[in-house]
C-alpha positions in Angstrom: 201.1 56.5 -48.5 204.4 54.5 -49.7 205.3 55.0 -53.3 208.4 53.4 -55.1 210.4 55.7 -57.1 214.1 55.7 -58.8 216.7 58.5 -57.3 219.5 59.5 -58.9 222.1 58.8 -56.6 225.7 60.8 -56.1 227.9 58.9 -54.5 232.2 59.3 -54.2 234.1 57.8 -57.2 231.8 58.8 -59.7 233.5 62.1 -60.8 229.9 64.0 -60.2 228.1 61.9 -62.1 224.8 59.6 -60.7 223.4 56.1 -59.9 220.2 55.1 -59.9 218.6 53.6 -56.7 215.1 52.9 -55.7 213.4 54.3 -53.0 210.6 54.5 -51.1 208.8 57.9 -50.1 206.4 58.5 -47.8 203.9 61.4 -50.3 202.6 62.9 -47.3 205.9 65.0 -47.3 206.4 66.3 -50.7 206.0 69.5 -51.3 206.2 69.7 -54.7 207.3 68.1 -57.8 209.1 70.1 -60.9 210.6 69.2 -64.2 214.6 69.1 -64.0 217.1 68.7 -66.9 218.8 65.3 -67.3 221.6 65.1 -64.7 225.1 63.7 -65.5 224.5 59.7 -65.0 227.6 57.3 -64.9 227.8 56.0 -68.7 226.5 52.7 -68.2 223.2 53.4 -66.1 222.8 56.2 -69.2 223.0 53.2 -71.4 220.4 51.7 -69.8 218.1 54.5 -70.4 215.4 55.6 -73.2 217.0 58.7 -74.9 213.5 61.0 -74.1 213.6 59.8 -70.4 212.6 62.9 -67.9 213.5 63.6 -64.4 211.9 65.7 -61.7 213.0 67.5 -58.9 211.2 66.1 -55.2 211.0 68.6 -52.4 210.3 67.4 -49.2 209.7 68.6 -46.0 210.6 66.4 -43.1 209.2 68.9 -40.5 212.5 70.3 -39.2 214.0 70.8 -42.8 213.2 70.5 -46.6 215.1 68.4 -48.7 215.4 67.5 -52.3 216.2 64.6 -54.7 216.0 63.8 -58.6 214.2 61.4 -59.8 213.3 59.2 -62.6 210.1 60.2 -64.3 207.9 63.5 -65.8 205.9 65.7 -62.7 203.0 64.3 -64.8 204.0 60.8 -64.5 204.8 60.9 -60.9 201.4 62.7 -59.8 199.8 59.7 -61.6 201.9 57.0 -59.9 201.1 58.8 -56.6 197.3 58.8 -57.1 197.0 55.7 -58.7 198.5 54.5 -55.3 196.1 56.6 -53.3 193.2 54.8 -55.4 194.9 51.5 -54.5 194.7 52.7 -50.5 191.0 53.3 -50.9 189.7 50.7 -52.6 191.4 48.0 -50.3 
């Protein structure tokens, strides 16, 4: 199952701080899905944000190693995007 999520990105220039960049992950590789203080963002994707926004921490495991990103979005939130997606799948 595909599910589209936003990433903070780290990229060179930035001085440390984050993008945000959409992604597409395959949830038959996470592992698990935690809460994770607000990163440092580049001021004007911050901007852009709601002030209470949440971000978790993905950890997936691509058989040979485990990886993690930050993402956009409560645990809560993204275990309901991932099986209100699953539903999707079944019903057709």
């Amino acid at each position: 199952m595909i599910v589209e999520l936003t990433r903070v990105q780290y990229g060179t220039g930035t001085h440390g701080a984050g993008s945000l960049e959409r992604v597409l992950i395959n949830t038959d590789y996470i592992v698990y899905i935690k809460p994770t203080a607000p990163p440092e963002l580049v001021e004007n994707v911050r901007s852009t944000l709601h002030k209470d926004v949440q971000f978790s921490r993905l950890v997936l495991d691509h058989s040979s190693h485990m990886s993690d990103i930050t993402v956009v979005g409560s645990p809560e939130s993204l275990a309901s995007k991932i099986s209100m997606a699953r539903t999707q799948l079944l019903k057709g």
